[in-house]
Structure formats: C-alpha cells, structure tokens
C-alpha positions in Angstrom: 143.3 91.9 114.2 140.3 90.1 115.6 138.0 93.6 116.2 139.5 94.6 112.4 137.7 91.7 111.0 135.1 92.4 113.3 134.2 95.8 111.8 134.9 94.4 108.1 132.6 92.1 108.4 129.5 94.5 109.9 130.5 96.8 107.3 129.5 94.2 104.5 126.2 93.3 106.2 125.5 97.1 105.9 126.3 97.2 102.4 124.8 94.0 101.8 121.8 95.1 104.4 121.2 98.6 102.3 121.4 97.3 98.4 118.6 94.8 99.6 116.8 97.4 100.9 117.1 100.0 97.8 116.8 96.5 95.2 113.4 95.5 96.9 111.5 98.7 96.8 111.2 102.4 94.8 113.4 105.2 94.9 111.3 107.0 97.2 113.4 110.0 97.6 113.3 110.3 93.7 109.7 110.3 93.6 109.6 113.1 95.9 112.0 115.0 94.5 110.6 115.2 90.6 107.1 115.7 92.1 104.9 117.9 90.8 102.5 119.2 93.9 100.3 121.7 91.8 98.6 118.2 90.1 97.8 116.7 93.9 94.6 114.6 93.9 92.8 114.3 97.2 91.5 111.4 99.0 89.5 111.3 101.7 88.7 108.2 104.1 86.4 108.7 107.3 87.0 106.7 110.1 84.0 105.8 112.2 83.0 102.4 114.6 84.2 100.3 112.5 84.3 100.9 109.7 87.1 102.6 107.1 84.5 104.7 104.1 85.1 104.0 101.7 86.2 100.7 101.9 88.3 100.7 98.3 90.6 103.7 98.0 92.3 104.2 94.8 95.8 106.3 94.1 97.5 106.5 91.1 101.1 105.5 91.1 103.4 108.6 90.9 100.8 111.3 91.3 101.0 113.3 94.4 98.1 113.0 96.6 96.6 114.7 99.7 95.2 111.7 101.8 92.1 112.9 104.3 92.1 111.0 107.4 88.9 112.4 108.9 87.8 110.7 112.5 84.0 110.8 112.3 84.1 108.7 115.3 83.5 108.9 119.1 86.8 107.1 119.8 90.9 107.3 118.2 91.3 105.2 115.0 95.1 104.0 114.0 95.3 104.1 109.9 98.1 101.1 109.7 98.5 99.7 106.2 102.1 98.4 106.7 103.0 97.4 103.2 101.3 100.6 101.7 103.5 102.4 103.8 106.8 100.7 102.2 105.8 101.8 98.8 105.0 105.4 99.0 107.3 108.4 99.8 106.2 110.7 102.2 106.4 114.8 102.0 104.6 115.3 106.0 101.5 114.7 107.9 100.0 117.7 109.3 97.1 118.4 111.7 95.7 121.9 112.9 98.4 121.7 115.2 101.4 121.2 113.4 103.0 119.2 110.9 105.1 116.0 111.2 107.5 115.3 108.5 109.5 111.8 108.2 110.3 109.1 105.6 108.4 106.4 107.0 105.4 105.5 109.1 104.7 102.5 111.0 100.5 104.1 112.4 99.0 107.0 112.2 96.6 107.8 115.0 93.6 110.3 114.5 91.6 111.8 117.8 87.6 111.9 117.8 86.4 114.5 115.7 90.1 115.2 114.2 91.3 115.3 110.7 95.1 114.7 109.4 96.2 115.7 106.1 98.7 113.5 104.7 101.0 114.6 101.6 102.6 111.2 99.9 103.0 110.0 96.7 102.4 106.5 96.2 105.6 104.7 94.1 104.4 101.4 93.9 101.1 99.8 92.1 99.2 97.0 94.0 96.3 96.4 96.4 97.1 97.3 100.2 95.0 96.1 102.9 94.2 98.7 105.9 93.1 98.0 109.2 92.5 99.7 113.0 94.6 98.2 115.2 93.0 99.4 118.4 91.6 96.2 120.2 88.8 94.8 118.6 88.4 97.4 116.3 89.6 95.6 112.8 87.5 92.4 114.5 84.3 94.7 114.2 85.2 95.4 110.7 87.6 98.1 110.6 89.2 97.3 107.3 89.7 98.2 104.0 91.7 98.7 101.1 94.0 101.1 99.4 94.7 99.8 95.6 97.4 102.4 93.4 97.1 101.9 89.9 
C-alpha cells in the first residue's frame, strides 16, 4: 500500500512538474513544426578576445533564423545565453563536421578559427543577455545581447 502511494504521489509531481513547464514557456515544438525555412534570416556574431560583435543582436519572434557563430579568435569561446535558450526551439547545430540536433542547449562551444551554423527559431520576445563563460573571459568584456522582437 505504502510503495502504491508512493508511485501516486511521484506521478502527480510529474504531472504537476510538466504543466508548469509547458504553462511557463512557448510551444516550442509547434513553432518548429509550422515553420517556414525558405523565409530564414541570418545572423552572424564573431567571437573574438573579448568581445561578442555585434554587441546587440536582434531576431524576430517566429521567424526562422540561421545564427553564425564565427570564432575570429585565437582561443574557444562558449555562446551561453541561458534564458534565450528557454525561449527558442531548436532545428540542429551543424559545423563542417557534422550536425547536432537536440531540443535544448545549455553552451555552445566554438574552436579558433571555427564557425557553427545554428537553425532555431526564436518563440519568445525579450532582451537576452550573452556571455563567455571561459574564465575571465565575460570579466574582459565578453558580453552582449540578443533582443527578439
């Protein structure tokens, strides 16, 4: 009886746990699904010591875009923007040698002299800040901004 409750009561923190989840933010799979990918915009930011160019990014909310994330630099650069990341759905990353493809990112890490294409669409307006978060790196300066109208 005891390990019946037991599972009842898990079960309801899922439940509960999930509608939280799908209440707080967009329907991300729905925004890649209805997406139109022949009206991509592309973005590009360069990554350098330390600095994130340009500073300002701007995406429109529910058009697909292609976001550059060119390392101009002479060492790796992480792109972490952890509440942009929340609010847009993902299609893949993909490099020269290969192509990763998952709902969610926590960092993305670009090599010297390296360039990742990334295929999202953003689902939610707002300003996002971005930052490097090797050491010292977003200390220097490495910051920026991503706002989706």
């Amino acid at each position: 009886m005891k390990s019946l409750f037991t599972q009842a009561f898990l079960l309801s923190l899922v439940v509960i746990a999930s509608s939280a989840i799908s209440a707080e933010g967009p329907d991300l799979a729905k925004a890649l699904a209805g997406t139109d990918w022949s009206k991509m915009e592309t973005v590009t930011i360069t990554m350098t010591e330390y600095a994130f160019s340009p500073f300002l990014v701007v995406m429109k909310e529910g058009v697909p875009t292609r976001l550059v994330l060119k390392n101009a630099g002479k060492e790796a650069h992480y792109f972490v923007a952890d509440q942009f990341f929340h609010g847009i759905a993902t299609r893949k990353i993909q490099g020269s040698d290969g192509e990763i493809k998952a709902p969610y990112f926590t960092a993305v890490e670009v090599y010297p002299g390296k360039t990742l294409e990334w295929f999202l669409v953003p689902a939610q307006k707002g300003v996002y800040e971005i930052h490097c978060t090797v050491k010292g790196h977003a200390g220097h300066g490495m910051k920026g901004k991503i706002e989706v109208r």
